[in-house]
C-alpha positions as CSV (number, residue, x, y, z in Angstrom):
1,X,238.4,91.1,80.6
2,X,236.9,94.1,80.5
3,X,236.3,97.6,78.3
4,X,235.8,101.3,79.1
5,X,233.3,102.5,76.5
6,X,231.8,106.2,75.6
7,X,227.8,106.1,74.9
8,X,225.7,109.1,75.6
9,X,228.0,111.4,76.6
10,X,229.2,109.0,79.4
11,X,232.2,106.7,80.0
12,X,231.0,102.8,81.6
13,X,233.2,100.4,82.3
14,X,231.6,96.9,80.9
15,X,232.3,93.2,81.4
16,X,231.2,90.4,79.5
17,X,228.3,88.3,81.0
18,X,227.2,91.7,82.7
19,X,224.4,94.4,82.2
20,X,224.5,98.1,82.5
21,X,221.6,101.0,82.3
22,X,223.3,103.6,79.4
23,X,221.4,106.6,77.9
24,X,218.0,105.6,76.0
25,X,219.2,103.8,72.8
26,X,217.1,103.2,70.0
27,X,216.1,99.9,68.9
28,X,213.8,97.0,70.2
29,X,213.9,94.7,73.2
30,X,216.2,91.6,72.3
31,X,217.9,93.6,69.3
32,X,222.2,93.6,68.9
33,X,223.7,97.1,69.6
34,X,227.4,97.6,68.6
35,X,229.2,99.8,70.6
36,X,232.5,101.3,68.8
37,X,233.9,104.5,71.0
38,X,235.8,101.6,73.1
39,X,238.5,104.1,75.5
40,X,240.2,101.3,76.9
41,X,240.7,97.4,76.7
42,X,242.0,95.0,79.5
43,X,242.6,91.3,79.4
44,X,244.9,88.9,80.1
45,X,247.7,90.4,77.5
46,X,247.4,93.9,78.8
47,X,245.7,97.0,78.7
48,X,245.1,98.6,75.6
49,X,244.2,102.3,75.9
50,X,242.6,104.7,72.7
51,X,244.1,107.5,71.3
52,X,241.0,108.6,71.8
53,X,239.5,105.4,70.7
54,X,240.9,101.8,70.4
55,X,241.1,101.0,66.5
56,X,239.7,97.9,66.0
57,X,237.7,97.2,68.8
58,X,234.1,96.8,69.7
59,X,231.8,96.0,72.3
60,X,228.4,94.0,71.5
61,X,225.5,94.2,73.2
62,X,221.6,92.8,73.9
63,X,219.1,95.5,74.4
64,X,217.5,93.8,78.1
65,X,214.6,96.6,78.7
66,X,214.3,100.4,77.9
67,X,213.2,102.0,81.1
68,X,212.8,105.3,83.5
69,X,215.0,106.0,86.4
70,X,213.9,107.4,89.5
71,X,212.2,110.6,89.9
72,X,214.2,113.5,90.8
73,X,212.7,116.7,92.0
74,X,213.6,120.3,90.6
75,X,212.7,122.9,92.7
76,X,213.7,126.8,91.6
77,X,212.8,129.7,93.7
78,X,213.7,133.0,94.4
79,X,214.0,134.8,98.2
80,X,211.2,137.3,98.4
81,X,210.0,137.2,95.5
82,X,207.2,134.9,95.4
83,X,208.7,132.7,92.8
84,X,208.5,128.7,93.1
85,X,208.9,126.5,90.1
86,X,208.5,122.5,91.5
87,X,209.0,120.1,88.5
88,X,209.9,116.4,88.3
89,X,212.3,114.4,85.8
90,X,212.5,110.8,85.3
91,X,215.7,110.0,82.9
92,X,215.0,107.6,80.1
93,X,217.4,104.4,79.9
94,X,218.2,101.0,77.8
95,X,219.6,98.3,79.7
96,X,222.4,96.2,77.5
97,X,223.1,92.8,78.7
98,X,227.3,92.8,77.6
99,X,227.4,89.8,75.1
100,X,231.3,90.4,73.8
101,X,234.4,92.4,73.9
102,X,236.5,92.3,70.4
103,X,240.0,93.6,70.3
């Protein structure tokens, strides 16, 4: 079984049993997040698909960790003109440990 769900601007595909690393969340370590832009549903019965979303369903979740991705590097310039602009990012994220899929 598994569920194609929208958070942070993103489509993830999920599984039960399984963690993912979505868009900063709020909330604390250990808390429940419900998750109800479900796209699409799979299991043994069929696939379900959303127009957009699937009424009814939901996905629950465990906040593992909230965390910082790797570093990326942003570096503008401009040919001869003297112009260079070097600045970092790290991309805040919450890692859900996938608890349930309900249809």
């Amino acid at each position: 079984m598994y569920a194609i769900v929208e958070t942070g601007g993103k489509q993830v595909r999920v599984e039960p049993g399984k963690w993912v690393d979505v868009e900063k969340l709020p909330g604390e370590e250990g808390a429940e997040v419900v998750l109800d832009r479900v796209l699409l549903v799979a299991d043994d019965s069929g696939v379900v698909v959303g127009t957009p979303y699937v009424p009814g369903a939901r996905v629950r979740a465990q906040i593992v960790k909230h965390g910082r991705g790797k570093k990326i590097v942003v570096f503008k310039y401009k040919p001869k003109k003297n112009y260079r602009k070097k600045q970092g990012h790290r991309q805040p994220f919450t890692r859900l440990m996938i608890t349930a899929i309900e249809r």
